[in-house]
SETOR-388407 format. One record per residue (C-alpha): z, y, x. Coordinates in steps of 0.5 Angstrom, whole numbers, plus 500, padded with zeros to 3 digits. Layout:
N
ZYX...
//
This chain:
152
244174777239168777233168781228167777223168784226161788218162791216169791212171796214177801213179809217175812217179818221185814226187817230187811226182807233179805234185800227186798227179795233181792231187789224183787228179783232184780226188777223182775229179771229187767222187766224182760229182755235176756232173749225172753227169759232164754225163751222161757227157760227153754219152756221150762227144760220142755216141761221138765223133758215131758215129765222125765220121758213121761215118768210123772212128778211135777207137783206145783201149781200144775193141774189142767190134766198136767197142762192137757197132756203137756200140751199134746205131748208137744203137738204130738210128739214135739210136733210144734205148730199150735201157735208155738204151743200156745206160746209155750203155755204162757210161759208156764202160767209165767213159771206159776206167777213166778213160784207165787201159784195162782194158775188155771186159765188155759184159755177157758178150758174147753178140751185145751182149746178143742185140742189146739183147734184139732191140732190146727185143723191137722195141719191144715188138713196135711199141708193139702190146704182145703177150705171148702167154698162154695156159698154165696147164693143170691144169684151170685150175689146179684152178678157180682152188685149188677157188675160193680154198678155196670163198672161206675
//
């Protein structure tokens, strides 16, 4: 079986500390179906893949400068959907819990979720979708309750 815990955290001093991270690991790989773990790893090769074309070490746990420019570098230059992208995010913070690393909550970072948003509104912007309407005005709003009471 693989290990998926190459940095998991036990009492070193166990007496069976050997069998214990083996069983660690054992339960971790079935807590997730294989297709999830494939998922995951596919995430991984990315994030590997960024750092390789973008010439930067990887140092572990990954600073939020890290996980920004990994993240436009998927939207810009992957081109992937900000919901894949988002996707991909959680399968580096699982990369951290995995190598026992406390991660940086992405969701809380203001430029991250700027930058996803803008992404969104991009596509939107591309695919000729507009999302102007126009207001509700009180007039109409008046039309539309005078028609509802006129139909009962």
């Amino acid at each position: 079986m693989t290990d998926v815990l190459p940095g998991s955290r036990l009492r070193a001093d166990c007496k069976n500390v050997d069998w214990l991270s083996d069983k660690l690991n054992d339960l971790v790989l079935v807590s997730q179906t294989k297709s999830t773990w494939n998922k995951h790893s596919s995430v991984w090769k990315c994030l590997e893949n960024f750092a390789l074309l973008e010439a930067i070490t990887l140092h572990w746990p990954l600073d939020i400068e890290t996980i920004r420019s990994f993240t436009v570098w998927c939207l810009c230059f992957k081109n992937l959907k900000p919901s894949t992208v988002k996707s991909y995010l959680s399968s580096v913070k699982l990369a951290h819990n995995l190598k026992g690393y406390e991660c940086v909550d992405f969701g809380k970072d203001k430029l991250l979720n700027l930058a996803l948003k803008g992404a969104e509104n991009v596509r939107l912007i591309e695919s000729g979708f507009c999302s102007h309407r126009r207001a509700a005005t009180i007039h109409m709003l008046m039309l539309i309750g005078h028609r509802i009471a006129c139909s009962n």
